[in-house]
DSSP file (Angstrom, degrees, kcal/mol; ACC not computed):
  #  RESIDUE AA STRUCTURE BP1 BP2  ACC     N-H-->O    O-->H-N    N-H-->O    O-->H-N    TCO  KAPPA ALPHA  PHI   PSI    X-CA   Y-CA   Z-CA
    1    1 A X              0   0    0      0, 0.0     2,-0.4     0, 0.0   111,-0.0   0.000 360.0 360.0 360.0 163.6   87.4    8.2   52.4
    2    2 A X        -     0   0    0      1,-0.1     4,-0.1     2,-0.1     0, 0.0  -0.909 360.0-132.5-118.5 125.1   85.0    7.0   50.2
    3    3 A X  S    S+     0   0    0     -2,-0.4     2,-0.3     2,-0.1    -1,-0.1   0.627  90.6  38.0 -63.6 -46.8   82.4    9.4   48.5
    4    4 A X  S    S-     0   0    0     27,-0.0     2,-0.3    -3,-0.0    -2,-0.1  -0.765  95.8-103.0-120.5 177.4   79.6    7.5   49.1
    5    5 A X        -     0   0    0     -2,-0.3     2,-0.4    27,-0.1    27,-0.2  -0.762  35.0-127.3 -97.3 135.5   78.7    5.5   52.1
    6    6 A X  E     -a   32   0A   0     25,-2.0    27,-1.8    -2,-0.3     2,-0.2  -0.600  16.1-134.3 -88.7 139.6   79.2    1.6   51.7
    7    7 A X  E     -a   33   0A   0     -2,-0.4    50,-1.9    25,-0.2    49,-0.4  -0.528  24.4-175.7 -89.5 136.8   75.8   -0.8   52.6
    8    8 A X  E     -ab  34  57A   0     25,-2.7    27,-1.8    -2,-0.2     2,-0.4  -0.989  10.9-168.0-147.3 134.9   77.1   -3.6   54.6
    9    9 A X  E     -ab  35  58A   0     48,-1.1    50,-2.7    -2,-0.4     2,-0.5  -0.901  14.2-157.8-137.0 126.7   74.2   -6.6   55.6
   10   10 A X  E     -ab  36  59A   0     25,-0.9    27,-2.0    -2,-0.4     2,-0.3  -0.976  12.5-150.3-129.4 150.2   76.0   -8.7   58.4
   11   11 A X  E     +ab  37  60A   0     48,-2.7    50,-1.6    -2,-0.5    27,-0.3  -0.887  27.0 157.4-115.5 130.8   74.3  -12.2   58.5
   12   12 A X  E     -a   38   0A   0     25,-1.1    27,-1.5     1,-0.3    31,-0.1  -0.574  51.8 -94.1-118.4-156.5   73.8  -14.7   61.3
   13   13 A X  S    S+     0   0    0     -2,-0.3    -1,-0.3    25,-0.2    30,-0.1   0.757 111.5   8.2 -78.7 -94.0   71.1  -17.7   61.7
   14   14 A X  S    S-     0   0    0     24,-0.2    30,-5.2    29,-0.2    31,-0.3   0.650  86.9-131.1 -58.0 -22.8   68.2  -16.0   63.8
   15   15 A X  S    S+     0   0    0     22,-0.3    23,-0.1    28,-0.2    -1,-0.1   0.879  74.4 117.0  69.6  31.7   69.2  -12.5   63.8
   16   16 A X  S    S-     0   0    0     21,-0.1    77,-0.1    28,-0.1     4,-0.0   0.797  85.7  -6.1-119.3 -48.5   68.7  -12.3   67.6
   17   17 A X  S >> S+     0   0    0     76,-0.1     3,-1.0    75,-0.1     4,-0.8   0.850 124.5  44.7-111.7 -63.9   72.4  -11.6   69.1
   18   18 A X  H 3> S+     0   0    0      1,-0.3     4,-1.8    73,-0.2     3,-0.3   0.744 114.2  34.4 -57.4 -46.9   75.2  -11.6   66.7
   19   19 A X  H 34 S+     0   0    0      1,-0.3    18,-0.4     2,-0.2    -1,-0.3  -0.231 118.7  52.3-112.5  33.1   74.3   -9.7   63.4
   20   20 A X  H <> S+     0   0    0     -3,-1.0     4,-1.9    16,-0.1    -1,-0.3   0.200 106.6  51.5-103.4 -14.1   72.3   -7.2   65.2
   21   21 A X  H  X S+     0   0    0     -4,-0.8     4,-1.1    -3,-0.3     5,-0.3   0.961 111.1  49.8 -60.7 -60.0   75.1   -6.3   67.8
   22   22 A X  H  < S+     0   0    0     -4,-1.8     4,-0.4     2,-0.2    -3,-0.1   0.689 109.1  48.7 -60.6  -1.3   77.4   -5.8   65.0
   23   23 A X  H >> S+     0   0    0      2,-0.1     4,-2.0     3,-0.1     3,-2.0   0.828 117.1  49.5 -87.4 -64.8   74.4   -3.2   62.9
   24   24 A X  H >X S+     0   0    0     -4,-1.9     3,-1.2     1,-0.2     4,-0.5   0.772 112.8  45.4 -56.4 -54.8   74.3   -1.4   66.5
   25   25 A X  H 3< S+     0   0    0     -4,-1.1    -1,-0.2     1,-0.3    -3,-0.1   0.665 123.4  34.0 -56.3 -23.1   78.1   -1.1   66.7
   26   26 A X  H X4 S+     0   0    0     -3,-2.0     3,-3.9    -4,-0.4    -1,-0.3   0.664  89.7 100.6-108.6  -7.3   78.5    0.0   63.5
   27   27 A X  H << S+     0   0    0     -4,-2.0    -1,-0.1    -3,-1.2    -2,-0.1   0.805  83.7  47.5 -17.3 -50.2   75.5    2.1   62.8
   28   28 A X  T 3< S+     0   0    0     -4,-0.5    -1,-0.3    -5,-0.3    -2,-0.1   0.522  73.5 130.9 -98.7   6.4   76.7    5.1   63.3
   29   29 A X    <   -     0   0    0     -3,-3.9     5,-0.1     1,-0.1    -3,-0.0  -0.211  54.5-139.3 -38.0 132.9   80.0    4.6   61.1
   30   30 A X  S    S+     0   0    0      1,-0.1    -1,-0.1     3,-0.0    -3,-0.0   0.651 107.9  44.4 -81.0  -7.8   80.1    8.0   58.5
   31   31 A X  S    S+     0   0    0    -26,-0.1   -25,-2.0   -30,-0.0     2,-0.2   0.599 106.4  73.3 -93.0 -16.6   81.1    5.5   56.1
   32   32 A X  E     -a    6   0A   0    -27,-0.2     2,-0.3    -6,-0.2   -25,-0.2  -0.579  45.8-171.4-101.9 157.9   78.8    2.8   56.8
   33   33 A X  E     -a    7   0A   0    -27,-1.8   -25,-2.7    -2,-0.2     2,-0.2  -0.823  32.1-170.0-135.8 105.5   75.2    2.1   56.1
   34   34 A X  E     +a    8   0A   0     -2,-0.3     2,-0.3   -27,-0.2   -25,-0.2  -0.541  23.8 159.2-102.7 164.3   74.3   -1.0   57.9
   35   35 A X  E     -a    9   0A   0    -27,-1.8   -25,-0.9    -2,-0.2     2,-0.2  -0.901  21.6-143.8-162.7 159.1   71.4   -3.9   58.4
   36   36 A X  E     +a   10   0A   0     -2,-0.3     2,-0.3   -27,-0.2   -25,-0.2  -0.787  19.9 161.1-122.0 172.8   71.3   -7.2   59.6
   37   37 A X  E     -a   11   0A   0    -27,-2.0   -25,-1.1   -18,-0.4   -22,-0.3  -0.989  23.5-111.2-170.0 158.1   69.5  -10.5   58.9
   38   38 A X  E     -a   12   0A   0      7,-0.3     9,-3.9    -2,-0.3   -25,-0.2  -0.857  17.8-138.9-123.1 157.8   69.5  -14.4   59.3
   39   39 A X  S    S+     0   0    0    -27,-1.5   -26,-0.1    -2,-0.3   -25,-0.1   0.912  77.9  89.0 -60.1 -56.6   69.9  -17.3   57.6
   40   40 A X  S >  S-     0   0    0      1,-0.2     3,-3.4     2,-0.1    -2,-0.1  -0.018  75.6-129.4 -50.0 129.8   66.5  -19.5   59.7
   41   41 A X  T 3  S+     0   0    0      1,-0.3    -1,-0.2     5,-0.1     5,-0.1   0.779 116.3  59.2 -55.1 -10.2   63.4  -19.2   58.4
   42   42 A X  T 3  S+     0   0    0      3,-0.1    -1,-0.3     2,-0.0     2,-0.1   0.449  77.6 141.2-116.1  35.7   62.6  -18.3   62.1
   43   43 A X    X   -     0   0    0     -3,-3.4     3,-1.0   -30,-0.1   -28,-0.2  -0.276  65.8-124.2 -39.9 117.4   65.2  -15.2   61.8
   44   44 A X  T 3  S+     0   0    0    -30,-5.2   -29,-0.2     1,-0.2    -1,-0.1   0.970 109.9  13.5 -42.0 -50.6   63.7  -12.3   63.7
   45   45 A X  T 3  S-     0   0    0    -31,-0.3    -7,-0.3   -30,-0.0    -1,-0.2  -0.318  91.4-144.7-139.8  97.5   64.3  -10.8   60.2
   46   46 A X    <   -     0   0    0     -3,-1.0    -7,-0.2    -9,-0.2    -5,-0.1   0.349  22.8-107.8 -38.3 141.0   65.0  -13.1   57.5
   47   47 A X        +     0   0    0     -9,-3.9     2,-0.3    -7,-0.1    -1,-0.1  -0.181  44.3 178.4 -74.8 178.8   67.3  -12.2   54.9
   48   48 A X     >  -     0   0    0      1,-0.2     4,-2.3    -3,-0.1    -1,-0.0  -0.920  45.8 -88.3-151.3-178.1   65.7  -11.5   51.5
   49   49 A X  H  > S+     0   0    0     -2,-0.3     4,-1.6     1,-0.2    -1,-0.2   0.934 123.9  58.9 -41.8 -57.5   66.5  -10.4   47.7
   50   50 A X  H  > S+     0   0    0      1,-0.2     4,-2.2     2,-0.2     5,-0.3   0.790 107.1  38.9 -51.2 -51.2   66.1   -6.9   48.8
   51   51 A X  H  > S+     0   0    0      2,-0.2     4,-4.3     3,-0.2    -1,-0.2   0.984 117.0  58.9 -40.0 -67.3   69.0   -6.9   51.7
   52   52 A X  H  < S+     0   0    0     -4,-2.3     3,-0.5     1,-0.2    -2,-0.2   0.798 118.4  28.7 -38.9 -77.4   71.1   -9.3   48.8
   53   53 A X  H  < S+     0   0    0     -4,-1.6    -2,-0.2     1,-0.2    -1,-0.2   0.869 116.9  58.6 -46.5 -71.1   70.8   -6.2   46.1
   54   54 A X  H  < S+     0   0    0     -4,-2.2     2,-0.3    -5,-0.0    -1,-0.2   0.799  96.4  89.5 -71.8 -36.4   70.8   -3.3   48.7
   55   55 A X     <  +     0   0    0     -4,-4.3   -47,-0.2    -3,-0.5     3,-0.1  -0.442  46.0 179.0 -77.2 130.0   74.4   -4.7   50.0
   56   56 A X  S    S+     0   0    0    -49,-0.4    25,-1.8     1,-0.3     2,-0.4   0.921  86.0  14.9 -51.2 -44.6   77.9   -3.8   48.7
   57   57 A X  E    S-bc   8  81A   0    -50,-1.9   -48,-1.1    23,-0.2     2,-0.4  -0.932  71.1-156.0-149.0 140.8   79.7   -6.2   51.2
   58   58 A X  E     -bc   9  82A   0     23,-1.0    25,-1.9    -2,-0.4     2,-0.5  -0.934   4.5-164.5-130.5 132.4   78.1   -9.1   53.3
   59   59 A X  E     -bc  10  83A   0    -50,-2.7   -48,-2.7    -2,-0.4     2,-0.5  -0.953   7.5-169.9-131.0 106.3   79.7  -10.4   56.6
   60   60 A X  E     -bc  11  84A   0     23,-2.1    25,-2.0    -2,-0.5    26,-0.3  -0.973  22.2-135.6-112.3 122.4   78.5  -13.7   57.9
   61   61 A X  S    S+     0   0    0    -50,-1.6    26,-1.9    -2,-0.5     2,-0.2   0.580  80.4   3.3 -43.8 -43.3   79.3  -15.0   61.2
   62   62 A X  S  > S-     0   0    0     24,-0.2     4,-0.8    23,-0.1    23,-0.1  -0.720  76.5-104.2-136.9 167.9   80.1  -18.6   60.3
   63   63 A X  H  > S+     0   0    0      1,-0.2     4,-3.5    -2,-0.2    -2,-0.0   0.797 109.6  71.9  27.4-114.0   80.4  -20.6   57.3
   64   64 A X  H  > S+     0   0    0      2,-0.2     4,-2.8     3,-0.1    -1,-0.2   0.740  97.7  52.5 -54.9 -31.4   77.7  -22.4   57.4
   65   65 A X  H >> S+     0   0    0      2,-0.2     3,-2.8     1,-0.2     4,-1.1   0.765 110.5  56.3 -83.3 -92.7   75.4  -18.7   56.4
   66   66 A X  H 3X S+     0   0    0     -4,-0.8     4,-3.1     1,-0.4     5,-0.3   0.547 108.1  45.1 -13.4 -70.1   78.0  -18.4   53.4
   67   67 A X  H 3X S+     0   0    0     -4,-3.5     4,-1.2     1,-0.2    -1,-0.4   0.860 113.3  42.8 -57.8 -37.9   77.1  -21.6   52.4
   68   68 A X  H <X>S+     0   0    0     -4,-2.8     4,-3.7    -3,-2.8     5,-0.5   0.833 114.5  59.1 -72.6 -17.4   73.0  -21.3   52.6
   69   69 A X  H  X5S+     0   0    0     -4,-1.1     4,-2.4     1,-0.2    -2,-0.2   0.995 108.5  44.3 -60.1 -53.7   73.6  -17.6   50.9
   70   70 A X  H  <5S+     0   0    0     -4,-3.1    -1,-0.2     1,-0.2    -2,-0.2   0.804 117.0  39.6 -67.3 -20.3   75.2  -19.2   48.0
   71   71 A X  H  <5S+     0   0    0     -4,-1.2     3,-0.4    -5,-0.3    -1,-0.2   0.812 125.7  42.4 -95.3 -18.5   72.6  -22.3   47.4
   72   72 A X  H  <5S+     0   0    0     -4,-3.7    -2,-0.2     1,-0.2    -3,-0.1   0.885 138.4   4.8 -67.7 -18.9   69.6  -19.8   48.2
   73   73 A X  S  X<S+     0   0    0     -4,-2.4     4,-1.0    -5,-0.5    -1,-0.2  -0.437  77.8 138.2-155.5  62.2   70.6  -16.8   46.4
   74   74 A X  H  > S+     0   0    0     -3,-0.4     4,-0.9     2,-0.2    -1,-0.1   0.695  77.8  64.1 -87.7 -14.6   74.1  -17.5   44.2
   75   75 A X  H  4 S+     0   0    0      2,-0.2    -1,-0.1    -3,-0.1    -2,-0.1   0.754 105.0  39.6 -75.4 -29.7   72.7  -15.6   41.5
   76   76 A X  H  4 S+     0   0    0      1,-0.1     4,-0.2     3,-0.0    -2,-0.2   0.979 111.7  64.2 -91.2 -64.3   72.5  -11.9   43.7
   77   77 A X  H ><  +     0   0    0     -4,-1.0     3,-3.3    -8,-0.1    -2,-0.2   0.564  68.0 113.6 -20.0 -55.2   75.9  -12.8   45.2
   78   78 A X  T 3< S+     0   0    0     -4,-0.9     2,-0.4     1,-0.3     3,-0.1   0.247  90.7   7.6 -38.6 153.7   77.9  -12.7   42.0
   79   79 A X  T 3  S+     0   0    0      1,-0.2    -1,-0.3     3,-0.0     2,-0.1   0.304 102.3 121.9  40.0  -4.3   80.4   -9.7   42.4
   80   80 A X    <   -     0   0    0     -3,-3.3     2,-0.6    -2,-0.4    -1,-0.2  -0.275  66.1-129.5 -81.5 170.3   79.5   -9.2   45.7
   81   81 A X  E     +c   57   0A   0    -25,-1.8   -23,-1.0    -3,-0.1     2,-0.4  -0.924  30.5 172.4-114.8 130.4   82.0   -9.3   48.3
   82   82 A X  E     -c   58   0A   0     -2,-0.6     2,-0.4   -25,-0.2   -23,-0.2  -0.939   9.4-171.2-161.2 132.2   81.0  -11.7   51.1
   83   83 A X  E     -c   59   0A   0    -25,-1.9   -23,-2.1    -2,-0.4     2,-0.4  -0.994  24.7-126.5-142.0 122.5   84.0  -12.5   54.2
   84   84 A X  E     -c   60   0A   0     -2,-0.4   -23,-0.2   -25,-0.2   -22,-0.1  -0.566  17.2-165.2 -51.8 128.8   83.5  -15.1   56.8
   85   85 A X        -     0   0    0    -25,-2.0   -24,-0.2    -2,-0.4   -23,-0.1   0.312  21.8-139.2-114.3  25.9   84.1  -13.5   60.1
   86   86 A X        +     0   0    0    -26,-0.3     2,-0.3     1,-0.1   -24,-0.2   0.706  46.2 153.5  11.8  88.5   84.3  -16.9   62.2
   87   87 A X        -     0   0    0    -26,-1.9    -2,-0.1     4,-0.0    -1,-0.1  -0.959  36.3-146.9-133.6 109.2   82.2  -15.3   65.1
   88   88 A X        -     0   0    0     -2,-0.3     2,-1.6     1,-0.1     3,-0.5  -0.210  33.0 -94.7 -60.1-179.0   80.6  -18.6   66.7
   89   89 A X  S    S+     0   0    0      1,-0.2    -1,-0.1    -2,-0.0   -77,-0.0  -0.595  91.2 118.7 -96.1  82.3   77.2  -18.2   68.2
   90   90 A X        +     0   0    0     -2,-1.6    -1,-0.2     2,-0.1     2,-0.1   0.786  54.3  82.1 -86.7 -62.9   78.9  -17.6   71.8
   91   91 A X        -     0   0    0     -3,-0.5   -73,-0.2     1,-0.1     2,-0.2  -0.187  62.9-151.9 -86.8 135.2   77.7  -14.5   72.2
   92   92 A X    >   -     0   0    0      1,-0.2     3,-2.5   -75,-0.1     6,-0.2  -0.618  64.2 -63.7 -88.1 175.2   74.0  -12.6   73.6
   93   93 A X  T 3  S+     0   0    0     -2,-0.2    -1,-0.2     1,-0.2   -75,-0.1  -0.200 122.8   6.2 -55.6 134.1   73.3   -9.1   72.1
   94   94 A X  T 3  S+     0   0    0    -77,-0.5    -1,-0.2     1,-0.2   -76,-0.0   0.528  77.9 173.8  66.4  -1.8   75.8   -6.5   73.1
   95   95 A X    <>  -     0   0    0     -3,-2.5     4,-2.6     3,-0.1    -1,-0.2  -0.232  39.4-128.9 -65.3 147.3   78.1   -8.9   74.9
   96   96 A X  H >>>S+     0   0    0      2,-0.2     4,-2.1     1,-0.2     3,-1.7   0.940 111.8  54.6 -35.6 -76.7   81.7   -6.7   75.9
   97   97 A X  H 3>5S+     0   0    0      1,-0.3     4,-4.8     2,-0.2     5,-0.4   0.755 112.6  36.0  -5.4 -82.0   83.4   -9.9   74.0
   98   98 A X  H 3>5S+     0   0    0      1,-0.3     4,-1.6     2,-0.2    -1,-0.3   0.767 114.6  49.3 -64.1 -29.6   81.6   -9.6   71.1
   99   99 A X  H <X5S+     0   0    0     -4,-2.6     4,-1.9    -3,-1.7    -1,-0.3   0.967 111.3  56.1 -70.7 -53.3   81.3   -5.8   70.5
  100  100 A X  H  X5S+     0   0    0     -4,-2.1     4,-1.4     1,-0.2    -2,-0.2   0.861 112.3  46.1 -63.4 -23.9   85.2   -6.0   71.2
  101  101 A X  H  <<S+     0   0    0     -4,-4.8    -1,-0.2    -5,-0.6    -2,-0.2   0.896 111.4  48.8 -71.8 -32.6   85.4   -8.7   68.1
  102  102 A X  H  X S+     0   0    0     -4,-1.6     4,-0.9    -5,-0.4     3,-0.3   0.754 103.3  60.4 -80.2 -20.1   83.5   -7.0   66.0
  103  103 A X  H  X S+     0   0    0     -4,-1.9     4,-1.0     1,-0.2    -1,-0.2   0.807 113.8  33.0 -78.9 -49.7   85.4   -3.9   66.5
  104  104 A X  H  < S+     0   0    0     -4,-1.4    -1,-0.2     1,-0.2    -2,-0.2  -0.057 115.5  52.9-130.4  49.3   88.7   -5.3   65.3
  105  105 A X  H  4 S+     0   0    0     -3,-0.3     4,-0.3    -4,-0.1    -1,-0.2   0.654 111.1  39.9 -99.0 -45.5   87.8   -7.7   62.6
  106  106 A X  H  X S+     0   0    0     -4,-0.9     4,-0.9    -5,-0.2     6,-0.1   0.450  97.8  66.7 -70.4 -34.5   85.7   -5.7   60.5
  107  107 A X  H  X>S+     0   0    0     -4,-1.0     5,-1.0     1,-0.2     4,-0.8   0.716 101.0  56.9 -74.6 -16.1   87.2   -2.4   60.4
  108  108 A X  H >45S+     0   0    0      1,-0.2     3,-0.7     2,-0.2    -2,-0.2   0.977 107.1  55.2 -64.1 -38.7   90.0   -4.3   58.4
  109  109 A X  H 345S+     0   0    0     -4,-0.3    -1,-0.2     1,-0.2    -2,-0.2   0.700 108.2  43.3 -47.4 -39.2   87.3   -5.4   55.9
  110  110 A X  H 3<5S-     0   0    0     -4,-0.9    -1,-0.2     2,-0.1    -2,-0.2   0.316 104.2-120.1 -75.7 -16.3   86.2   -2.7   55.2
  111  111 A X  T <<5 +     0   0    0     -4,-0.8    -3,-0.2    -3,-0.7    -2,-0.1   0.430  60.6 154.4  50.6  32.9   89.3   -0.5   54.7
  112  112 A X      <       0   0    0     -5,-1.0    -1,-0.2     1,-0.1    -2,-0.1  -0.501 360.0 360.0 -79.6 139.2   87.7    1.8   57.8
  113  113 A X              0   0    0     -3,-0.1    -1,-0.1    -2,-0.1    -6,-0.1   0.592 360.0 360.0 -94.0 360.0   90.7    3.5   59.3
């Protein structure tokens, strides 16, 4: 276990279903400190510099958010560690599904036992 707790910013587009299930599932990790954020300017809460700095490790649902992180903001990225989790936008807030994806993708990322 890790001495200090690691900041983990999970990424979607809007911020409405996907990257805010996975901050509630994992909230409460002793290991974790989480937030979430979107890509869209019309993200419920858009990501920004601060989230970019704040985070050890970035998890974005698709792709496509990898790709707008790196032409908005490649410069805050550098050393970070940032994993695709190929999660399509499937899912509402809190679907079984998705809580049960997020559940055994992530802890692998993370080294969480």
């Amino acid at each position: 276990m890790r001495a200090a707790r690691l900041n983990v910013l999970f990424i979607c587009s809007r911020n409405q279903w996907r990257s805010p299930t996975a901050e509630q599932v994992f909230r409460r990790h002793p290991a974790l400190n989480v937030r979430s954020a979107g890509t869209s300017a019309s993200a419920r809460r858009q990501v920004g510099e601060a989230d970019l700095t704040w985070a050890d490790v970035i998890l974005v649902m698709e792709a496509k958010h990898r790709s707008r992180l790196m032409q908005d903001h490649a410069a805050l990225l550098a050393g970070k560690a940032l994993h695709v989790l190929d999660i399509p936008d499937d899912y509402r807030f809190m679907d079984a599904e998705l809580v049960t994806l997020l559940q055994a993708v992530v802890p692998p990322l993370l080294d969480l036992d």
